[in-house]
VOMARKE-635148 format. One record per atom (N, C-alpha, C): x, y, z; residue in three letters. Coordinates in steps of 0.05 Angstrom, whole numbers, padded with zeros to 5 digits, always signed. Atoms other than C-alpha are relative to their C-alpha. Layout:
<sites>
XYZALA/...
</sites>
This chain:
<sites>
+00017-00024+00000UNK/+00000+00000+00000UNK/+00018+00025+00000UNK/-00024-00016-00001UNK/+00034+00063-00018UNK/-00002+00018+00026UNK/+00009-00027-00016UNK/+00041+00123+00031UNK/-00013+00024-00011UNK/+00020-00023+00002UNK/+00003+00178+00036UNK/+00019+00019-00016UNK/-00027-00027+00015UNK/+00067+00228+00013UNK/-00001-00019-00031UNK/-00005+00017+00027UNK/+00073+00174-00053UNK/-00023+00001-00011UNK/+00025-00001+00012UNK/-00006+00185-00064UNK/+00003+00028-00007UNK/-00004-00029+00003UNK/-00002+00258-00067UNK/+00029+00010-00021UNK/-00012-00007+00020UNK/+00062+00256-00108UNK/-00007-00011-00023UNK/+00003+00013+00019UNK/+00039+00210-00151UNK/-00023+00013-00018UNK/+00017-00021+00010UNK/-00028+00255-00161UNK/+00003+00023-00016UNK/-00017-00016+00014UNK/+00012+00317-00175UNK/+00008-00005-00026UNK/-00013+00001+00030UNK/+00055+00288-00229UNK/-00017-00011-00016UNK/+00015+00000+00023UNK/-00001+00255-00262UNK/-00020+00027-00008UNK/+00027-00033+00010UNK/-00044+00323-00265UNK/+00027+00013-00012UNK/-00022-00016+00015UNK/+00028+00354-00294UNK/-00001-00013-00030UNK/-00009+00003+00027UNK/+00039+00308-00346UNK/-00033-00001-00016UNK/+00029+00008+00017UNK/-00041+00309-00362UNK/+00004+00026-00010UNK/+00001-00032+00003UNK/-00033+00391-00368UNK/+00025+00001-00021UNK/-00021+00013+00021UNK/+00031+00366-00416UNK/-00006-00011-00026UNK/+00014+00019+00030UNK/-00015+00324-00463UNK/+00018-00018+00002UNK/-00020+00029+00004UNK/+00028+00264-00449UNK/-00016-00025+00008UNK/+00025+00026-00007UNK/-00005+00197-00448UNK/+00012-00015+00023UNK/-00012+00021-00014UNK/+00008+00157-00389UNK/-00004-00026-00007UNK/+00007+00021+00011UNK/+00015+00086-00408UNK/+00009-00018+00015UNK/-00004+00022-00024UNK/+00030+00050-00343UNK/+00007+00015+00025UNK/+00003-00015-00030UNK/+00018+00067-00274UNK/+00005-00026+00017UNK/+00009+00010-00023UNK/+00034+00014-00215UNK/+00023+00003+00017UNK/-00008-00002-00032UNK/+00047+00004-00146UNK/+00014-00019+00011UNK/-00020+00021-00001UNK/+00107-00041-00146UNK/-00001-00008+00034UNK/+00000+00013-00014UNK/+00094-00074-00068UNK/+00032+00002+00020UNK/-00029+00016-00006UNK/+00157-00111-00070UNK/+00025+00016+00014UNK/-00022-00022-00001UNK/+00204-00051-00078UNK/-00006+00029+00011UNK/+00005-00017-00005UNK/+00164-00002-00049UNK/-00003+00026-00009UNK/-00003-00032+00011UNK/+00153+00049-00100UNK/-00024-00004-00027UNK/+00028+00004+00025UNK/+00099+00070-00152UNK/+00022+00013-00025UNK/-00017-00002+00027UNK/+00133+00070-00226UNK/-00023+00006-00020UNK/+00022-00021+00023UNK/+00092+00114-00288UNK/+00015+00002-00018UNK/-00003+00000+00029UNK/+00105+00101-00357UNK/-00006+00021-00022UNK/+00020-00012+00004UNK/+00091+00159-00388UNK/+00022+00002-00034UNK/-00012-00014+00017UNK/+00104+00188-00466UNK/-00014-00012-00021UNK/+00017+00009+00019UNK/+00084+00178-00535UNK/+00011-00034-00020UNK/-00012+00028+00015UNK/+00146+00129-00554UNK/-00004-00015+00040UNK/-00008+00002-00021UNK/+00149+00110-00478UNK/+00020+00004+00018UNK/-00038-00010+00000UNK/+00215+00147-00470UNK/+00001+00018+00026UNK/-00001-00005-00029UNK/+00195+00173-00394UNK/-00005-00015+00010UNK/+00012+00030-00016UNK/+00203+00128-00338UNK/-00005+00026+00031UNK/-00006-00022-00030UNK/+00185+00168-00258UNK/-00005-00029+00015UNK/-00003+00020-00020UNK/+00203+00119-00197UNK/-00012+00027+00025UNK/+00012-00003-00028UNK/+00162+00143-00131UNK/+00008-00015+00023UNK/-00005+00013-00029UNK/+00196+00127-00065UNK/-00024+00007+00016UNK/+00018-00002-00030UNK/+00162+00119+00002UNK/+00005+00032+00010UNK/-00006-00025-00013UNK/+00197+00187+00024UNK/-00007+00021-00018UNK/+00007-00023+00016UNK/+00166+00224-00034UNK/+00019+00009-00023UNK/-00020-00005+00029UNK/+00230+00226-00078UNK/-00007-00012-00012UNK/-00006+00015+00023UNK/+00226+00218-00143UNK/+00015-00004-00021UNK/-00023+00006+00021UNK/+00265+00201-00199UNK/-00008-00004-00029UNK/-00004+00004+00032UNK/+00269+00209-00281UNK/+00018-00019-00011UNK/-00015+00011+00011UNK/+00297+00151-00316UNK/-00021-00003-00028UNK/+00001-00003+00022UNK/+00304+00157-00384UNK/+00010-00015-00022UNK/
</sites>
């Protein structure tokens, strides 16, 4: 279950990249590793990692 700080960032950046016109094309809530991961772009060429502590991260 994520945290509350990882729901609220995760909210954020999807209302950014919706105000972006970018398609998200995978959203989940990886458990295991503790972090929510978002697929976003038109080739899929943005990756955002969501920690527990609210950092996040661009891999590209």
């Amino acid at each position: 279950m994520p945290t509350d700080k990882q729901k609220e960032t995760a909210i954020f950046i999807c209302q950014l990249l919706s105000n972006l016109y970018q398609p998200i094309n995978l959203f989940r809530d990886d458990i295991r590793l503790k972090i929510i991961y978002i697929l976003v772009g038109i080739n899929d060429g943005l990756e955002i990692l969501i920690n527990q502590d609210e950092n996040w991260d661009f891999e590209t």
